[in-house]
C-alpha positions as CSV (number, residue, x, y, z in Angstrom):
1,X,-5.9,14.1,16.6
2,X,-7.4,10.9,15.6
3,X,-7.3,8.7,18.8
4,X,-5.3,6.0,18.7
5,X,-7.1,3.1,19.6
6,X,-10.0,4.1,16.4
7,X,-9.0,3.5,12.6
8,X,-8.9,6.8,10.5
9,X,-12.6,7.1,8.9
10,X,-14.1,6.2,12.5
11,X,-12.2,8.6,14.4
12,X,-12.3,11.0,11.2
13,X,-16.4,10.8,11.4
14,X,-16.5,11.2,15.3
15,X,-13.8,14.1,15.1
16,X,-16.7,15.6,12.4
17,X,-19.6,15.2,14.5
18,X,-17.8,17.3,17.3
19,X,-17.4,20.3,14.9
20,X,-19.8,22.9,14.6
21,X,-21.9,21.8,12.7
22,X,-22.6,24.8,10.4
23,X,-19.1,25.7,9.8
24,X,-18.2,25.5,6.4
25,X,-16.1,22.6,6.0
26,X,-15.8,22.3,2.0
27,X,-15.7,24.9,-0.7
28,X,-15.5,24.1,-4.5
29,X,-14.6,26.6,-6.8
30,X,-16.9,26.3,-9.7
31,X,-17.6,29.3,-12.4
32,X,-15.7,32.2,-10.4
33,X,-18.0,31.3,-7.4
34,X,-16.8,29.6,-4.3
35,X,-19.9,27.1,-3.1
36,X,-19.9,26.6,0.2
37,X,-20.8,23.3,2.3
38,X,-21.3,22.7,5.9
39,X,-20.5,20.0,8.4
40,X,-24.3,19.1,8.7
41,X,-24.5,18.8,5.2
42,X,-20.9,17.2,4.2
43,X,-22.1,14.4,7.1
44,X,-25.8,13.8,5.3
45,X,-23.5,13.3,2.2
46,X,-21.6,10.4,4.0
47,X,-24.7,8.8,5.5
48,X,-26.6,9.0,1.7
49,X,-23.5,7.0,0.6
50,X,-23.8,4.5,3.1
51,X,-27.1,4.3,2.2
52,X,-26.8,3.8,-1.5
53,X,-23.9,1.1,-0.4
54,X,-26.2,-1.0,1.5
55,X,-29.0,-1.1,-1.1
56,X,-26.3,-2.2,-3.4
57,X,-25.3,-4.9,-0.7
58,X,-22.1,-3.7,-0.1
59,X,-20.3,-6.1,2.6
60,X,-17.0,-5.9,5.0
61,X,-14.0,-6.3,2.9
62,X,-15.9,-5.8,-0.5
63,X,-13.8,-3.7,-2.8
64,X,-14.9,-0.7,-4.7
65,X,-12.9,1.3,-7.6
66,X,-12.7,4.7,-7.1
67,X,-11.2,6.8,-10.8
68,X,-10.8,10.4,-9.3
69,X,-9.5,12.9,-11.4
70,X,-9.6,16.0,-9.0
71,X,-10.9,16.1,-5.1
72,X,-14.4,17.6,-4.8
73,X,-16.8,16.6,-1.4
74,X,-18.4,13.4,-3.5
75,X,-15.0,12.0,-3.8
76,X,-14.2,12.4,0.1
77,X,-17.7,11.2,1.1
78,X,-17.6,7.9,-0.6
79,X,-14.4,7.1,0.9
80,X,-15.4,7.4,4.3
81,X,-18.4,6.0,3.7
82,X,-17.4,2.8,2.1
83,X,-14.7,2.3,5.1
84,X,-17.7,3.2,7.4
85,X,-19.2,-0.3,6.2
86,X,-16.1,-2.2,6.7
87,X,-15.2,-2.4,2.9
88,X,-12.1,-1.3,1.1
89,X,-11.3,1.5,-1.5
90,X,-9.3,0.6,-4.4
91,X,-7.6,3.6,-6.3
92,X,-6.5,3.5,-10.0
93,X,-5.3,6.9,-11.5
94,X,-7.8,8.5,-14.2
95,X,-4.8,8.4,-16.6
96,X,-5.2,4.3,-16.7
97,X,-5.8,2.8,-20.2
98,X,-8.9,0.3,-20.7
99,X,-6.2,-2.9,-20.4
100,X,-5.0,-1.5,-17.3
101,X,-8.4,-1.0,-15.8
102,X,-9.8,-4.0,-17.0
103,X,-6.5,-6.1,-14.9
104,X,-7.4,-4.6,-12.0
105,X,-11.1,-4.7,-12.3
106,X,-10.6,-8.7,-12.7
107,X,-7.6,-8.9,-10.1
108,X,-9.7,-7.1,-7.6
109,X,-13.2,-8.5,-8.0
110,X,-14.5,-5.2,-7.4
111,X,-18.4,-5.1,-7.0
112,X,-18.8,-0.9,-7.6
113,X,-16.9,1.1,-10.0
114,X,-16.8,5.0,-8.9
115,X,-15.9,6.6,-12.2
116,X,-17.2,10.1,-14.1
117,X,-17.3,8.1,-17.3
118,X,-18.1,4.8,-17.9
119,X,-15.7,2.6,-19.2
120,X,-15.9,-0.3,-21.1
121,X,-13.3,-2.3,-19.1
122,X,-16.7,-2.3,-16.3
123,X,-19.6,-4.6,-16.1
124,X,-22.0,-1.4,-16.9
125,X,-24.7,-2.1,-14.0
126,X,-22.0,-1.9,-11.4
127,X,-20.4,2.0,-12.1
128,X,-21.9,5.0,-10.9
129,X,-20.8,8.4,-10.7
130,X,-20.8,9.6,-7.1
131,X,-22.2,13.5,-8.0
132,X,-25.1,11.3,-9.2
133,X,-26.4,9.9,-5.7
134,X,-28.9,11.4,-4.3
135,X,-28.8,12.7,-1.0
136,X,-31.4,10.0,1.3
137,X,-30.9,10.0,5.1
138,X,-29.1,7.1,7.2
139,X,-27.5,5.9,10.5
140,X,-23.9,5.6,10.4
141,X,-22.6,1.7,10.5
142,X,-19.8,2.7,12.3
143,X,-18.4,-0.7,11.6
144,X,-15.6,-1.2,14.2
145,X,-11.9,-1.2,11.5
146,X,-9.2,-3.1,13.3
147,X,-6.3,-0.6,13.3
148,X,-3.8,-3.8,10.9
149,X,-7.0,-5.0,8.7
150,X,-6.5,-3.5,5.2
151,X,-8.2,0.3,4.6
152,X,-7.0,1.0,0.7
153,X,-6.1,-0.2,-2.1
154,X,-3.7,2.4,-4.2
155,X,-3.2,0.8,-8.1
156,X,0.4,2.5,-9.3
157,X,0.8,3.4,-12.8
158,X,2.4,1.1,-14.9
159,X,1.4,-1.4,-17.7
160,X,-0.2,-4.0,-18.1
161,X,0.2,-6.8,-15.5
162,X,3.1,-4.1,-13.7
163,X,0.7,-1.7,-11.9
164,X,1.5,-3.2,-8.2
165,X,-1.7,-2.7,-5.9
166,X,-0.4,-1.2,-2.4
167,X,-1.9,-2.5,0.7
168,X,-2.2,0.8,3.6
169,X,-3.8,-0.7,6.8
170,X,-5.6,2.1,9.0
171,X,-3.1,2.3,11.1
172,X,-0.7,3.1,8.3
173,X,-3.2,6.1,7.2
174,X,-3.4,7.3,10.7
175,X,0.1,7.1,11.7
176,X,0.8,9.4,8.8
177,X,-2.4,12.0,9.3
178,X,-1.6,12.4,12.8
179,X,2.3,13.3,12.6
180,X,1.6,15.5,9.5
181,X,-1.5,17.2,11.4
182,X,1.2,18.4,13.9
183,X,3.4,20.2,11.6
184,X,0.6,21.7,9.9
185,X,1.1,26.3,10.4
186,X,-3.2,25.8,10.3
187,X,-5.9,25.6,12.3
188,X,-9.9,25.4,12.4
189,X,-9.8,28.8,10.9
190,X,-7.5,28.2,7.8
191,X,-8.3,27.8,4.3
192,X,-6.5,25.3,2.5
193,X,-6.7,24.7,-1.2
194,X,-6.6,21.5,-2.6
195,X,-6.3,20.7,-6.9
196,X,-4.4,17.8,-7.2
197,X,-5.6,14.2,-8.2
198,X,-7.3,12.4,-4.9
199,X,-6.0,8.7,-6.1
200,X,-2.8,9.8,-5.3
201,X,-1.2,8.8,-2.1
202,X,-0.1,12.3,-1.2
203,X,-3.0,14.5,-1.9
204,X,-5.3,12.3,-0.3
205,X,-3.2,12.1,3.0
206,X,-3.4,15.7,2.8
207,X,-6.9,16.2,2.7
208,X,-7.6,13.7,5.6
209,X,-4.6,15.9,7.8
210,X,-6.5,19.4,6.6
211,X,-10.1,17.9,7.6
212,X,-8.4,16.6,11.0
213,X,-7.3,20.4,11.5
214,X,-11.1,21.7,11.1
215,X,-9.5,23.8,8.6
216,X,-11.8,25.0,5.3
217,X,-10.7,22.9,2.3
218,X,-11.0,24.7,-1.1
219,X,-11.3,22.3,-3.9
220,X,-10.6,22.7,-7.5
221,X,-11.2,20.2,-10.2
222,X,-9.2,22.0,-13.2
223,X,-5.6,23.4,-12.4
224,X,-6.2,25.6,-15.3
225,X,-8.4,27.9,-13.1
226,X,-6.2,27.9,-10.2
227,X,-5.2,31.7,-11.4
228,X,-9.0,32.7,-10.6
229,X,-9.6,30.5,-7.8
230,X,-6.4,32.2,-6.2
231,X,-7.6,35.7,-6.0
232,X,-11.3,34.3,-4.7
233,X,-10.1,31.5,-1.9
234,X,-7.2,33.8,-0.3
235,X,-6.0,29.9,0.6
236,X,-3.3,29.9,3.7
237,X,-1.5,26.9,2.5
238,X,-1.6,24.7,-0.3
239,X,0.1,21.4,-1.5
240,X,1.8,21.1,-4.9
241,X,4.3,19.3,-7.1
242,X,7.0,21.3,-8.5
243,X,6.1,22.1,-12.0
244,X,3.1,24.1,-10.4
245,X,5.4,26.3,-9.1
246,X,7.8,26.3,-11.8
247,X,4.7,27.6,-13.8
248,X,4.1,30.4,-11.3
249,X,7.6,31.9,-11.8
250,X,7.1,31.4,-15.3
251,X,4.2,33.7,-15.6
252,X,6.5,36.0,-13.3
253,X,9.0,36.0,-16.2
254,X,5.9,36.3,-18.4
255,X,4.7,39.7,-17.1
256,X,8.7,40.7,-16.8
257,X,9.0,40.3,-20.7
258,X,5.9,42.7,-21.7
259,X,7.2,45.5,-19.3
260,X,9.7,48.6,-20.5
261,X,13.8,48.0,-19.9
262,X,13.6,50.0,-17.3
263,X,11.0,47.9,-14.7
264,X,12.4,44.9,-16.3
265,X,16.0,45.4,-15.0
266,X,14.2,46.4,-11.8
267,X,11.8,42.8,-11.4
268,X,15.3,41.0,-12.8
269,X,16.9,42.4,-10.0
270,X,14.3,41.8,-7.6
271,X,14.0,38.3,-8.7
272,X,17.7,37.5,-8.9
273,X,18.5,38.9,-4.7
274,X,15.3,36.4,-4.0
275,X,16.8,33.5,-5.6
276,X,19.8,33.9,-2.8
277,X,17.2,34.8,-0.2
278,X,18.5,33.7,3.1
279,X,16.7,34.1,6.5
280,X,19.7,34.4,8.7
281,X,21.1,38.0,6.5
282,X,17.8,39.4,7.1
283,X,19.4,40.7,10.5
284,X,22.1,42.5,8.7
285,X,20.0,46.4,8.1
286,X,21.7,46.9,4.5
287,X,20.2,43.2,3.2
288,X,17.2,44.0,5.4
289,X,16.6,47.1,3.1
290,X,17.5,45.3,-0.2
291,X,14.8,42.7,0.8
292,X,12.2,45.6,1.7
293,X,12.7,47.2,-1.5
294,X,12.5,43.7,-3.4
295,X,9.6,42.8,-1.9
296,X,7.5,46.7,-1.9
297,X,8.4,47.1,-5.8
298,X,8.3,43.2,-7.3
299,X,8.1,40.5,-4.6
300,X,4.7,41.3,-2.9
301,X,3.3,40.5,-6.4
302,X,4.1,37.2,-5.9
303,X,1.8,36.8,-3.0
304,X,-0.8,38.5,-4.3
305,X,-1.5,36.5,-6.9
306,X,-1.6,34.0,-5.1
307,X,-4.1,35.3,-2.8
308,X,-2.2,37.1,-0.4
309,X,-2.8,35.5,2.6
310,X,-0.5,32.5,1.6
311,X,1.9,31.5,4.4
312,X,3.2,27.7,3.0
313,X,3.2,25.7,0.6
314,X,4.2,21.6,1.1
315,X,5.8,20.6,-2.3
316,X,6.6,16.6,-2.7
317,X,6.4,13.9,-6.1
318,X,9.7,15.4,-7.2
319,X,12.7,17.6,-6.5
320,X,12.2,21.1,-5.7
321,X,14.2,23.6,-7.5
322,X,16.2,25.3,-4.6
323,X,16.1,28.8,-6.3
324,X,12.7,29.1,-6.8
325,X,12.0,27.9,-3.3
326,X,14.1,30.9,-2.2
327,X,12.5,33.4,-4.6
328,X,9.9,32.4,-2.9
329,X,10.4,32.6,0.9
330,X,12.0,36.4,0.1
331,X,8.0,36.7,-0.8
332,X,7.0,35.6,2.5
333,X,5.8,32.4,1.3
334,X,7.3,29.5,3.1
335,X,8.1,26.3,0.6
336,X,8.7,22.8,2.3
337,X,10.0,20.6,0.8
338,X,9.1,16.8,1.8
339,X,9.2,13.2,0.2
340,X,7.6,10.3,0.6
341,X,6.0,7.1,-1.9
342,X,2.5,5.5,-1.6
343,X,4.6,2.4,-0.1
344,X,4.6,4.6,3.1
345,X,1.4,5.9,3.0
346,X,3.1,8.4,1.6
347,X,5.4,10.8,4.0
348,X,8.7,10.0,5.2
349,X,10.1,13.2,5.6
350,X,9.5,16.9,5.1
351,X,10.6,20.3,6.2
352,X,9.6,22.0,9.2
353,X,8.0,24.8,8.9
354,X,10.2,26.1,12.2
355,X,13.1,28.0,10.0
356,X,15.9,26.4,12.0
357,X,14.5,22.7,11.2
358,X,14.1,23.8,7.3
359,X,17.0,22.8,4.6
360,X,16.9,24.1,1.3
361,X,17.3,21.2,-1.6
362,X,16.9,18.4,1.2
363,X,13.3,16.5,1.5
364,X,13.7,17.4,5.2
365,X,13.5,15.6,8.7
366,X,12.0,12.0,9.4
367,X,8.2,12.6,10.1
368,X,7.6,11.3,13.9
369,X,7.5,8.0,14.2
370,X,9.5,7.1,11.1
371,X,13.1,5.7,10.6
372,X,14.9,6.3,7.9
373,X,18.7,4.5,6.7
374,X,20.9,4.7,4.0
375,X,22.2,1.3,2.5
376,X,25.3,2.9,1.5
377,X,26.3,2.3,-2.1
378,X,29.2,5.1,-2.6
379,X,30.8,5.6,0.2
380,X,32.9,8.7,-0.6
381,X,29.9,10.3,-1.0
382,X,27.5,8.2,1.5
383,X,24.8,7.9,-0.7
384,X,22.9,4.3,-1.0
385,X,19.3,3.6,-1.1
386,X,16.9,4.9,1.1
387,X,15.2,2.6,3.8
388,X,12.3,3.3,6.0
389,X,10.3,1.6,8.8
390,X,7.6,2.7,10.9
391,X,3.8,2.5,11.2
392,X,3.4,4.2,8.2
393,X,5.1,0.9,6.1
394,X,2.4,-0.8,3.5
395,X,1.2,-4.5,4.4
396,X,2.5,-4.9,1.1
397,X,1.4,-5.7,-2.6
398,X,-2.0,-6.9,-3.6
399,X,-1.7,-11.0,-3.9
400,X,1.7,-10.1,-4.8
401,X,4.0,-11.4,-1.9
402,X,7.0,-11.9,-4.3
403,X,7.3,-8.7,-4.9
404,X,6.3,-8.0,-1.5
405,X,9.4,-9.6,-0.5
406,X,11.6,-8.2,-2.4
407,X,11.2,-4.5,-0.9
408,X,10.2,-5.4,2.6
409,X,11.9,-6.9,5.1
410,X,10.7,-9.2,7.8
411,X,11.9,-6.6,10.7
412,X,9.7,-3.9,8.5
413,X,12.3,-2.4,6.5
414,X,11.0,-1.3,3.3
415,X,13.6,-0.8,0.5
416,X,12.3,1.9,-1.3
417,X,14.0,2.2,-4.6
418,X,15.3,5.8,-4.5
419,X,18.4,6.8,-4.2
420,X,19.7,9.6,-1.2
421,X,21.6,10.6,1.6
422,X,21.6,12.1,5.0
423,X,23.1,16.0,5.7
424,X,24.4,16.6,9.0
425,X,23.0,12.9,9.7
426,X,19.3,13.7,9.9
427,X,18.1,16.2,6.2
428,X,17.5,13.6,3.6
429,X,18.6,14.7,0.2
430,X,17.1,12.6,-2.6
431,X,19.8,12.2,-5.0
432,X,17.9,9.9,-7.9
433,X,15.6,6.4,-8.6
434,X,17.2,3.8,-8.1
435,X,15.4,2.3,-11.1
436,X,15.9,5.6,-13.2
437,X,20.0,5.4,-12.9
438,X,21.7,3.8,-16.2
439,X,25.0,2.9,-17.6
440,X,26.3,4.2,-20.6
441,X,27.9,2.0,-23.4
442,X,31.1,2.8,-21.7
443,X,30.2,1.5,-18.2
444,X,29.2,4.6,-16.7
445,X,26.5,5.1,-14.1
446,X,24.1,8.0,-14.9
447,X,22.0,9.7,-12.5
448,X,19.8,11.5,-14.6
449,X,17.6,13.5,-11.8
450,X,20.7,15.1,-10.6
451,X,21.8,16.2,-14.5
452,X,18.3,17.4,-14.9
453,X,18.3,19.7,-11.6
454,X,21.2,21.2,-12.1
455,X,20.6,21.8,-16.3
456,X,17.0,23.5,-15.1
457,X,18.5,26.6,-13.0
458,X,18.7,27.8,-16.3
459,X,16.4,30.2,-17.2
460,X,16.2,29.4,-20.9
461,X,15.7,25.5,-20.2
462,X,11.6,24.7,-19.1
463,X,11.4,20.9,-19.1
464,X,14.6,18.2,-19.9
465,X,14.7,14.6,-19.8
466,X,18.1,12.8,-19.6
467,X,19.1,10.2,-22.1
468,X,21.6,7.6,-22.8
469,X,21.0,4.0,-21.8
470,X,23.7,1.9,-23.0
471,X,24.6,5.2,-25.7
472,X,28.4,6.3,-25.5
473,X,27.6,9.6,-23.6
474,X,24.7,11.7,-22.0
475,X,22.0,13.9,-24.3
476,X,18.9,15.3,-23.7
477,X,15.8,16.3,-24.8
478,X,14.8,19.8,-23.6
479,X,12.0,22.2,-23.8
480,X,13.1,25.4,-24.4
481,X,11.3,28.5,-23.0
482,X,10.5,30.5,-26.3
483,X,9.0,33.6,-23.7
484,X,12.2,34.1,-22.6
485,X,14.4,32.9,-25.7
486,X,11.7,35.4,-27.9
487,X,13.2,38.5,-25.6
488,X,16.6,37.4,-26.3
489,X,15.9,36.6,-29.2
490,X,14.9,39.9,-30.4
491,X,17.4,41.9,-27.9
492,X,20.2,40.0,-30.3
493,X,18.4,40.6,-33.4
494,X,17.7,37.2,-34.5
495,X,14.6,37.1,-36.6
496,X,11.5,35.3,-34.9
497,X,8.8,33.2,-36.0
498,X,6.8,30.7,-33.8
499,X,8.6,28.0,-31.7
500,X,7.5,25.0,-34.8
501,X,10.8,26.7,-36.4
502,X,12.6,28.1,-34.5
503,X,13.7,25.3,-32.5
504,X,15.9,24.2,-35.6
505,X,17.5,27.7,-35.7
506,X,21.3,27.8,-35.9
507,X,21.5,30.8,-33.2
508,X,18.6,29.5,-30.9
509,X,20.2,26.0,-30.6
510,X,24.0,28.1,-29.9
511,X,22.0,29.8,-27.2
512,X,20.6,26.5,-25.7
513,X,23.9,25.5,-26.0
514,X,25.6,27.8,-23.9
515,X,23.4,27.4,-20.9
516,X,24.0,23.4,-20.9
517,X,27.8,24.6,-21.4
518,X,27.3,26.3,-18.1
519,X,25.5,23.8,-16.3
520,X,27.8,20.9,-17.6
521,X,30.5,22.5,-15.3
522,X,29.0,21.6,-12.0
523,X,29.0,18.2,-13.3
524,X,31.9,15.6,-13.8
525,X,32.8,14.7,-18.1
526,X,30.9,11.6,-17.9
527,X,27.8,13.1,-16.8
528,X,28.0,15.8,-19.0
529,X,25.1,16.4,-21.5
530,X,26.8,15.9,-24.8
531,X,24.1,17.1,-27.5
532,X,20.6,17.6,-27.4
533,X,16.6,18.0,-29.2
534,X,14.8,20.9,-29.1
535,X,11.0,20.5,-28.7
536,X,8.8,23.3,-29.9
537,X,6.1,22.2,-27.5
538,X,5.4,21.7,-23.4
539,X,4.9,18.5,-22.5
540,X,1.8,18.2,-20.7
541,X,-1.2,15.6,-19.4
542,X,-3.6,17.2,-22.6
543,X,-1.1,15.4,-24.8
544,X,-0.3,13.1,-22.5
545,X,3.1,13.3,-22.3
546,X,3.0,14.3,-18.5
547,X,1.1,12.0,-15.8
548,X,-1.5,13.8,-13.2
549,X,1.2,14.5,-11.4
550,X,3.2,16.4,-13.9
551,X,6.0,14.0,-14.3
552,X,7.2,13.3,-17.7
553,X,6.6,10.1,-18.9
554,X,9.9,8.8,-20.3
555,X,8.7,6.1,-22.8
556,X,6.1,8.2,-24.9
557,X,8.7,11.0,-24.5
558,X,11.5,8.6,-26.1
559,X,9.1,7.5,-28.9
560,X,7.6,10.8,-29.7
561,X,11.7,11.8,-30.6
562,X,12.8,8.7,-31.8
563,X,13.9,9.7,-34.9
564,X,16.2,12.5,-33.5
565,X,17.6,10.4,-31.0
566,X,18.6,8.1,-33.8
567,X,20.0,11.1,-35.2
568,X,22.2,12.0,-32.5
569,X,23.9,8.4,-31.6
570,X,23.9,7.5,-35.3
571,X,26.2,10.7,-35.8
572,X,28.7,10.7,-33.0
């Protein structure tokens, strides 16, 4: 553990000088290879940062950008080394437009840009790209961080003049690294694989707790070759958002739809008694056997492609689908499921990975340290917006205190805009945004993540987005997914073309229709999705309908389907 009386990046270097110092610490997956690099040489990397920083007369509290798309070493080594010299990183998402960039650049007064392309929005002689600096000996500065003074600078997404800047002191860092580095299943000889964006709260968190660990961090800077990098890291654990592993048991419906009737019925089977998979039954010999026999024919598969050695997997940015997460546990991979915001640098809560502390479709127990509170809202059901405090609470917004003061109270309350409740008084279940919920014309509130949840255990339906702000009822736009609609498809004999047509087909739209029929019965009339679009394509980052994190980004969504949502509301 980091000690407590050092900020993060000192006790994070002095932890590193203690390690052996030719174990590999980092490995980056680059052109089926994995490329190996040691303590020693990870530590030069720090010091030639530091050195490049001085010559560029770098001073305590200075500010310098950082635009990261995925981790690799360079990334990691700049950041300790510019909070070696008593400056501050500032973090702005690679998906930021040039007026967003160019606000903070001015509201920051930034005197380095870190970027891998240079931007306009930048004084040119001030951005570098950090895989460009050369490595040069140099003495660490080991400037002495108070534990309160300001360590980060994380930019949220947002437009122009919205993207808040949140303040994380060291402290806040470390009280977060060292409460997750204790629920870690990993240890010095682990290898944990890492591929999501490093600006972000949660990944970066992550990657200070695995380094903490001595464990070997894999890196990978496209997700596309995550399938490759798999098979060649053999990772124990990994961190992901849910549509990662949404896309995982899509390729396992995938290879299911190009097998005979025979092994299909067999991995449907197999997939279906994992979807219930439940620990406790495990004891009873008969569901004992069913689970061997699942797992020796169809369910092992699962784990080996993703490696095979695989034990857990900590899944936050969005709810989990609780299926899935079963499916996979029945594998022997263990999904927890955990939530958090940058606000709290990020984690608030997550699942043990102790069976008897882990909840399916609850964000898990309070991490140690951290209070959690509902300001109830409805009490029949006890939900009401989540409140936390601890050591992990921001110092608040970037020259902002307005808004500062609007989520953060002066006994350290922060309010945190989402929407839950407690089970059993300590699993919090996140219920919806408190920002995202909307009233219909007729005066009804709509919580759209919980419509979307429950729409998505179908099988058919691959991405939705809930809509009807100020509309009289509840629609939807929905990516179907034409793998498994093509099978049915040609099992009923309805001719097939490509997904550009058939998403205005009469019995392809009946079909959709049926499984949102069926979903629409776990939920009460007013919440009830009412009509819907088809899309005949994934949304995704490439056509930027999808941030880094693989959320869908409501606004380009709404405009890209403007016309049929006219459509709909223009016809009822």
């Amino acid at each position: 553990m980091i000690p407590t009386s050092l900020a993060p990046c000192n006790g994070m270097i002095q932890s590193l000088q203690k390690l052996n110092s030719k174990k590999v610490l980092f490995s980056h997956y680059d052109n089926h290879n994995l490329i190996d690099l040691t303590v020693e040489t990870f530590l030069k990397r720090i010091q030639s940062f530091i050195h490049f920083l001085i010559q560029k007369e770098v001073k305590k509290g200075d500010k310098i950008i950082l635009i990261p798309k995925q981790l690799n070493h360079h990334w990691f080594a700049l950041d300790l080394a510019i909070q070696d010299l008593g400056a501050i990183s500032v973090f702005i998402h690679a998906s930021a437009d040039q007026e967003q960039l160019q606000y903070i650049s001015e509201k920051t007064q930034a005197v380095l840009v870190a970027c891998l392309e240079k931007s306009d929005a930048f004084n040119p002689s001030i951005q570098f790209n950090p895989s460009d600096i050369q490595d040069q000996g140099h003495a660490f500065v080991n400037y002495k961080n108070s534990l309160d003074g300001l360590s980060t600078i994380i930019f949220s997404s947002g437009t122009t003049g919205s993207s808040k800047g949140i303040m994380l002191s060291h402290k806040n860092i470390m009280s977060n690294v060292n409460a997750i580095c204790s629920l870690l299943p990993i240890s010095s000889k682990s290898r944990v694989l890492s591929f999501l964006p490093y600006s972000h709260a949660f990944e970066r968190t992550l990657v200070w707790s695995y380094i903490q660990t001595g464990a070997t961090l894999i890196t990978v800077d496209d997700p596309k070759k995550l399938a490759d990098a798999f098979k060649l890291a053999k990772p124990h654990l990994f961190s992901a958002v849910p549509r990662i592993l949404e896309k995982i048991y899509q390729q396992i419906l995938e290879h299911a739809a190009n097998q005979s009737l025979y092994k299909r019925k067999l991995i449907w089977w197999s997939i279906s008694f994992g979807k219930k998979f439940k620990y406790k039954k495990a004891r009873n010999p008969i569901y004992w056997l069913k689970l061997y026999f699942a797992r020796t024919l169809v369910l092992r598969h699962l784990k080996k492609r993703l490696g095979g050695c695989l034990i857990g997997v900590i899944v936050g940015a969005a709810k989990m689908n609780e299926e899935i997460a079963r499916l996979f546990a029945a594998s022997g991979i263990n999904i927890r499921e955990g939530y958090g915001l940058t606000e709290t640098s990020p984690a608030v809560s997550v699942n043990r990975f102790n069976r008897s502390l882990n909840k399916y479709g609850t964000a898990g127990l309070a991490l140690p340290g951290v209070e959690i509170a509902i300001d109830i809202i409805d009490k029949e059901t006890q939900e009401g917006e989540i409140l936390v405090k601890g050591d992990n609470v921001m110092l608040g917004y970037f020259e902002d205190p307005e808004a500062t003061a609007r989520v953060l109270s002066e006994d350290g309350w922060l309010k945190t805009g989402d929407i839950g409740r407690l089970i059993k008084n300590r699993y919090l279940e996140i219920t919806d945004r408190k920002k995202e919920i909307f009233k219909t014309s007729s005066g009804k509130y709509i919580a759209p993540q919980h419509i979307a949840y429950q729409t998505k255990r179908s099988e058919f339906i691959d991405q939705i987005m809930i809509i009807g702000f100020q509309k009289p009822f509840v629609s939807a736009i929905v990516v179907p997914n034409y793998l498994l609609l093509k099978e049915w498809a040609i099992e009923s004999r309805v001719h097939w073309t490509s997904p550009k047509y058939m998403k205005d087909n009469i019995k392809i739209r009946e079909k959709i229709q049926q499984e949102i029929t069926e979903s629409n019965k776990e939920l009460p009339n007013y919440m009830r999705i009412k009509d819907f679009i088809l899309s005949d394509e994934e949304w995704t980052v490439d056509n930027g309908l999808l941030t880094p994190t693989l959320k869908p980004i409501k606004k380009k969504i709404i405009t890209h389907f403007e016309k049929g949502i006219k459509k709909i509301y223009r016809l009822s």
